[in-house]
C-alpha positions in Angstrom: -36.4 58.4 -17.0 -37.9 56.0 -14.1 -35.3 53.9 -15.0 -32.9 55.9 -15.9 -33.7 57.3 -11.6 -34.0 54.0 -10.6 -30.5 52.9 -11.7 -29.0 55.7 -10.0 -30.5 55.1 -6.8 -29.0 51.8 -6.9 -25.8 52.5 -7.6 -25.7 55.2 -5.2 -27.0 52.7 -2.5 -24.2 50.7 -3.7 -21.4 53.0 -3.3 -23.0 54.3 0.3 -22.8 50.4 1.2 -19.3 49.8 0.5 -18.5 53.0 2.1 -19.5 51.3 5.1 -18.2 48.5 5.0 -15.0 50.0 4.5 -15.4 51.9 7.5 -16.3 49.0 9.0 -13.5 47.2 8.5 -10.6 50.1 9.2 -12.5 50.1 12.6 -11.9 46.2 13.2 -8.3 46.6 12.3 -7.5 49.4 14.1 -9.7 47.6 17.3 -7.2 44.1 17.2 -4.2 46.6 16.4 -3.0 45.3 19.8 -3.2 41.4 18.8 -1.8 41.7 15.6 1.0 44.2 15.4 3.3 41.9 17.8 2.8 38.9 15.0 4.9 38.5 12.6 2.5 36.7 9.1 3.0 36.5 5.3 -0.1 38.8 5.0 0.8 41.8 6.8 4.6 41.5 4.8 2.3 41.2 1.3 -0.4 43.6 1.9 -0.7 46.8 3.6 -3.9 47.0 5.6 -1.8 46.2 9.0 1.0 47.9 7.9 -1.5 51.1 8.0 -3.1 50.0 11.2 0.5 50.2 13.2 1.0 53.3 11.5 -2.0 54.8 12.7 -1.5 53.7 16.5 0.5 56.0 18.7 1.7 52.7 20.8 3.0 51.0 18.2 6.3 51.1 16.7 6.9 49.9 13.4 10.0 47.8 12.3 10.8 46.5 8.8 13.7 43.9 8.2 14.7 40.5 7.0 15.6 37.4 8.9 16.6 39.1 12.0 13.6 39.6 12.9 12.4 36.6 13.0 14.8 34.6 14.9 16.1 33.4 17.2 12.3 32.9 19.7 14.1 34.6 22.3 12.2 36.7 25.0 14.3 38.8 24.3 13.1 39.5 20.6 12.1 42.6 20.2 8.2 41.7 19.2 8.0 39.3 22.1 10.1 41.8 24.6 7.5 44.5 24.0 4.2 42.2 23.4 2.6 43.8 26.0 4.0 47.2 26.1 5.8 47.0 29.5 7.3 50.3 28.5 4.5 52.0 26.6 4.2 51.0 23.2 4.6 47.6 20.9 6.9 46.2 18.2 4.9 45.5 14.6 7.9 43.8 12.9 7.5 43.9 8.8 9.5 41.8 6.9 11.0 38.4 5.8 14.4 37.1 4.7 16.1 38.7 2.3 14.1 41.6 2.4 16.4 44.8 1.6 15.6 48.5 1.4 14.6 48.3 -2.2 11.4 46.3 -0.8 11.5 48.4 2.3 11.0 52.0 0.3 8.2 50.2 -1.8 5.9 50.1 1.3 7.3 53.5 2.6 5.9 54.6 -0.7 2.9 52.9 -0.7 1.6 54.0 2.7 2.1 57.6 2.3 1.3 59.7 4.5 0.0 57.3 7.0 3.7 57.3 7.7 3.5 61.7 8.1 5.5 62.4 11.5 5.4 58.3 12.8 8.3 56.9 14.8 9.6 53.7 12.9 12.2 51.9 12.4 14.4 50.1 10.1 17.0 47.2 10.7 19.7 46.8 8.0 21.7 43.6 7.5 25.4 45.2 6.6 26.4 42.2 4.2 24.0 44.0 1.7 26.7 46.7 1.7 29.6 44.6 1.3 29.2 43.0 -1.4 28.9 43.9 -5.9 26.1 42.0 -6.3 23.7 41.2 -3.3 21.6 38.2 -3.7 18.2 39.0 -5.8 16.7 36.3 -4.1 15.4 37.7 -1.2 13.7 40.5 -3.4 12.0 38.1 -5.2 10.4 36.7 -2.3 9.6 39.8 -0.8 8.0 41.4 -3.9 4.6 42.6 -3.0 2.4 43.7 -6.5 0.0 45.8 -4.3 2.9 48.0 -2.6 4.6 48.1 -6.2 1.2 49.2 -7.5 0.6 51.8 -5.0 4.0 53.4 -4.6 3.7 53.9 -8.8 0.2 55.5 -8.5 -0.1 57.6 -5.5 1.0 60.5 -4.6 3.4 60.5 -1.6 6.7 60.7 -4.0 7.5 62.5 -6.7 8.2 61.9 -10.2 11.7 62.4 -10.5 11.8 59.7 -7.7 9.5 57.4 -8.9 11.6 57.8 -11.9 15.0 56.4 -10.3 13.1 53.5 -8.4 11.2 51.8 -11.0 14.7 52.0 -13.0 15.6 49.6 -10.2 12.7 47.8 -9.9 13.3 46.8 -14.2 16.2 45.1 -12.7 14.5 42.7 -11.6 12.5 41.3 -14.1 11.4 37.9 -12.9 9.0 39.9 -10.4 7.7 41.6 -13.2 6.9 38.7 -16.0 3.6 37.6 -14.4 2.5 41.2 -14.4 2.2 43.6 -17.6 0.6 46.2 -16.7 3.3 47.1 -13.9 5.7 46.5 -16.2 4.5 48.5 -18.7 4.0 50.9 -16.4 7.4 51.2 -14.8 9.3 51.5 -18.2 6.9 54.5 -18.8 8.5 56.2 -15.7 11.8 54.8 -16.0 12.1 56.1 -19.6 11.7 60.3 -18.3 11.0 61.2 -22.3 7.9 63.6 -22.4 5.6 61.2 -24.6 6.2 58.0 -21.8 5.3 60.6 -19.0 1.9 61.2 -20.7 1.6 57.5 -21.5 2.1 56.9 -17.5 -0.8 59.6 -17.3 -3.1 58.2 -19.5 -2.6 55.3 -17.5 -2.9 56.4 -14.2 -7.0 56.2 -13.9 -6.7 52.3 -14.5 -3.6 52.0 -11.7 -6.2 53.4 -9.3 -8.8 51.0 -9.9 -5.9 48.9 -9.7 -5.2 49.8 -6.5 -8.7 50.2 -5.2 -9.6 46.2 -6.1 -5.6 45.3 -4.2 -7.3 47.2 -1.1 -10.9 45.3 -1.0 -9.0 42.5 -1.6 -6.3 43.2 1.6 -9.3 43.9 3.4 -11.2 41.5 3.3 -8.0 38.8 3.9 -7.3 40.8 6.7 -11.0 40.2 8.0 -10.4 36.5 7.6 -6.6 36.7 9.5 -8.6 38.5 12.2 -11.4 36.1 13.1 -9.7 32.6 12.2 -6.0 32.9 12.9 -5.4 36.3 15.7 -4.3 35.5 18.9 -6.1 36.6 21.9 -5.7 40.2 22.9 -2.1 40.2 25.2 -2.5 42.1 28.5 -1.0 45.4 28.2 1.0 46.1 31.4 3.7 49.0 31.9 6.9 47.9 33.8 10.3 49.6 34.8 13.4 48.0 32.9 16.5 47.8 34.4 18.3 47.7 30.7 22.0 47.6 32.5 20.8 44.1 34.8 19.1 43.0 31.2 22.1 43.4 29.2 24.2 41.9 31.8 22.0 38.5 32.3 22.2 38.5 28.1 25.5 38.8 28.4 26.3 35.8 30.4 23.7 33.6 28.7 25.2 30.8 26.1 25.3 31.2 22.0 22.3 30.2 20.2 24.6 27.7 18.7 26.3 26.4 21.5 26.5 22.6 21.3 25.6 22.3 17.9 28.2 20.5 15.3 29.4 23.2 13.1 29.2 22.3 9.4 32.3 23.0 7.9 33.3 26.3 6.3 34.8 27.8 3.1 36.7 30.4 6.6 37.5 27.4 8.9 41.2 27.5 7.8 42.1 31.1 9.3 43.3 33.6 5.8 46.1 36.2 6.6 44.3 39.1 7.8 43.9 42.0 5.6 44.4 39.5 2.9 41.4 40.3 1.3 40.6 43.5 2.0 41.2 44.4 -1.8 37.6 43.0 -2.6 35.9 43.6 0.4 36.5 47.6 -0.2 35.1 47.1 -3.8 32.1 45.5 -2.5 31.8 48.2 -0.1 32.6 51.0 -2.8 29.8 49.2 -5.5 27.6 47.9 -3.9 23.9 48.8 -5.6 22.7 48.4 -2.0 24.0 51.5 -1.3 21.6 53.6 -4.0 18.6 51.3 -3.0 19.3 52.6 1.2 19.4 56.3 -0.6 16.1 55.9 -2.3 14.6 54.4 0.8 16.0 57.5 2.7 14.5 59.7 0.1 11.2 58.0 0.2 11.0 59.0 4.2 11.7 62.4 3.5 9.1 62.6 1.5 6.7 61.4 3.4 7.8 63.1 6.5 8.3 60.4 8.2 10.6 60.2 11.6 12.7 56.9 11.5 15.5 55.5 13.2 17.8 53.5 11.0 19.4 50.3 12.5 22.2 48.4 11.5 23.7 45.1 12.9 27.3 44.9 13.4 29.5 43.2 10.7 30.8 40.3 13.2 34.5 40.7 13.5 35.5 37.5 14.4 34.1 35.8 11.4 35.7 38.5 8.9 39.0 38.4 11.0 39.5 34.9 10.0 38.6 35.3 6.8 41.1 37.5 6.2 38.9 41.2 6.5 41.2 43.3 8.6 39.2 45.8 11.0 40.6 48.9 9.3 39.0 47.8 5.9 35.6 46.8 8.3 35.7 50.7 9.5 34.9 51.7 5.6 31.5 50.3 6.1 31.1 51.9 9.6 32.0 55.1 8.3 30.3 55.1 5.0 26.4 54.6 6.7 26.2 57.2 9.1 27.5 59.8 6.3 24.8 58.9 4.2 21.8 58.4 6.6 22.9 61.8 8.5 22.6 63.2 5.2 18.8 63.2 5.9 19.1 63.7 9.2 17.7 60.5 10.3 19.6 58.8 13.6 21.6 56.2 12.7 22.9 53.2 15.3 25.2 50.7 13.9 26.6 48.9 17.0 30.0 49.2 15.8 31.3 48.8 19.5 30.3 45.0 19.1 32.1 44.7 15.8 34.7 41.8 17.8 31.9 40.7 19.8 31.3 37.5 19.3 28.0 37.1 21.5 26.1 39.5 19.6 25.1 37.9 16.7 24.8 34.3 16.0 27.7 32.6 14.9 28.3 33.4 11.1 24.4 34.6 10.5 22.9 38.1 10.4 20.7 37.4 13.0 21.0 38.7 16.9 21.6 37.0 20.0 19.5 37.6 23.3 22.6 40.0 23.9 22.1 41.6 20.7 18.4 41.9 20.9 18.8 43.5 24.4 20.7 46.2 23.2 18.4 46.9 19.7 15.1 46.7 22.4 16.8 49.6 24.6 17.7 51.8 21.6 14.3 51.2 20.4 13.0 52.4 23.5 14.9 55.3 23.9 14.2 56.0 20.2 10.4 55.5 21.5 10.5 58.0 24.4 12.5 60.6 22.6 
């Protein structure tokens, strides 16, 4: 019996300890949130701990993406425009290239309700939706095991729409090979027969350990991010924009790829436009992209979230001379606000600047100092109600 006492002490010494520490550390990244949400780091795209940390901050708005986000180093970026809150609040940019909304809904899923009633926001590359098969590669590199793991084993969706998402997820099965468990676990709730749903159950103790040892683990790399590689604490200052003098000067400013030599391209010989129109509308109409941006949509209902949904224009010019006439273009304008409004989410898709060629980078998905100017005064209005 004295040791029997003894033991239990200790281990509830133990537990009381970690408590602590956990504490501990929620309260250091919730102190810095104002250093690191601006940064854009493989660690808060993999993990979740700063992900939660903008989340909980009232003065930060959350925004997940690809590329565009991270180019070009522009002031007018939206994480550097709104580094020190001129008009109340930060940017905390998520994301890497490639990523696409079946990554995106993973980390919806995974934070929960961290995300209850939170303004964030979500910027969409429209090539995703134009084409049959969308390039896997960018999932891959995107993949993160924890937000898998904790989408499948909490409890902020559903099981009928965990269901449909790990049946996507098993599409991808390179992410999966290096880890069984998951695996196993998705086909369970892919499968929807009675005995795999009980299987998934029995299993569902072990996913929360899982989980639990992904979240020491976040922490404590997010301890080490903090005190070796954070930059110092930006000072926070509120100033009035003039957004119609911004967009102006960004307007009058030079390409990003002005005097560079342009490699050549598969489009430099102008196609007959409307030429191809055929295949663009297929890629339009089969796009899977189109079910994974439905999911994601799902996934913020669920979780009572309050998002904006972005989307950059298509970029006329290049599709004009590659033979994609503006009326087959308007399919993919039309087709995106009918589904987000579905939800009742806002949608912006800047098709006004479909023919403009100084908002967005010359044949890239990625905005100009024009472009960014006009996403950074939607945000803020988005922001401010």
């Amino acid at each position: 019996m004295p040791h029997t006492f003894a033991a239990v002490i200790a281990l509830g010494l133990a537990a009381v300890t970690l408590f602590a520490a956990h504490r501990v550390l929620i309260h250091i990244e919730h102190a810095t949130i104002a250093s690191t949400a601006p940064e854009i780091f493989a660690l808060k795209n993999q993990g979740l701990v700063f992900q939660r940390a903008a989340a909980h901050s009232p003065n930060v708005l959350p925004i997940y993406g690809s590329s565009e986000l991270l180019r070009p180093p522009a002031p007018e970026r939206g994480n550097i425009f709104f580094r020190t809150a001129p008009t109340g609040f930060q940017l905390s940019p998520v994301g890497g290239g490639g990523a696409n909304p079946l990554i995106m809904l993973q980390k919806v899923g995974a934070l929960g309700s961290a995300l209850h009633a939170k303004r964030l926001a979500f910027s969409l590359s429209p090539s995703w939706f134009c084409t049959a098969k969308p390039s896997t590669q960018g999932y891959g590199g995107n993949f993160s095991a924890m937000a898998a793991t904790e989408m499948v084993f909490g409890t902020a969706l559903d099981f009928g729409l965990k269901r449909e998402i790990a049946a996507r997820m098993l599409q991808f099965p390179e992410t999966l090979e290096q880890r069984p468990f998951l695996e196993f676990a998705l086909r369970r709730l892919a499968s929807g027969q009675l005995l795999d749903r009980l299987v998934f159950c029995a299993l569902w103790p072990a996913g929360k350990i899982q989980t639990v040892l992904y979240e020491l683990e976040d922490h404590w790399a997010a301890l080490h991010h903090i005190k070796r590689q954070t930059k110092p604490r930006p000072r926070l200052q509120e100033q009035t924009i003039d957004w119609p003098e911004l967009i102006a000067k960004t307007s009058k400013a030079k390409p990003a790829d002005a005097g560079m030599i342009q490699q050549p391209s598969p489009f430099a010989r102008k196609i007959t436009r409307g030429s191809r129109d055929v295949g663009f509308l297929t890629g339009v109409k089969t796009s899977t992209a189109w079910i994974d941006l439905d999911l994601l949509l799902r996934c913020l209902a669920s979780v009572h979230a309050r998002p904006l949904i972005l989307s950059m224009p298509l970029g006329g010019e290049f599709y004009d001379h590659a033979g994609v006439s503006q009326s087959a273009r308007d399919e993919f304008y039309r087709k995106l606000p009918a589904l987000v409004e579905q939800y009742h989410f806002p949608v912006v898709e800047f098709q006004e600047h479909d023919e403009d060629p100084a908002f967005l980078i010359r044949h890239t998905p990625h905005l100009t100092a024009k472009g960014w100017a006009y996403y950074d005064r939607t945000l803020d209005d988005f922001f401010h109600g």
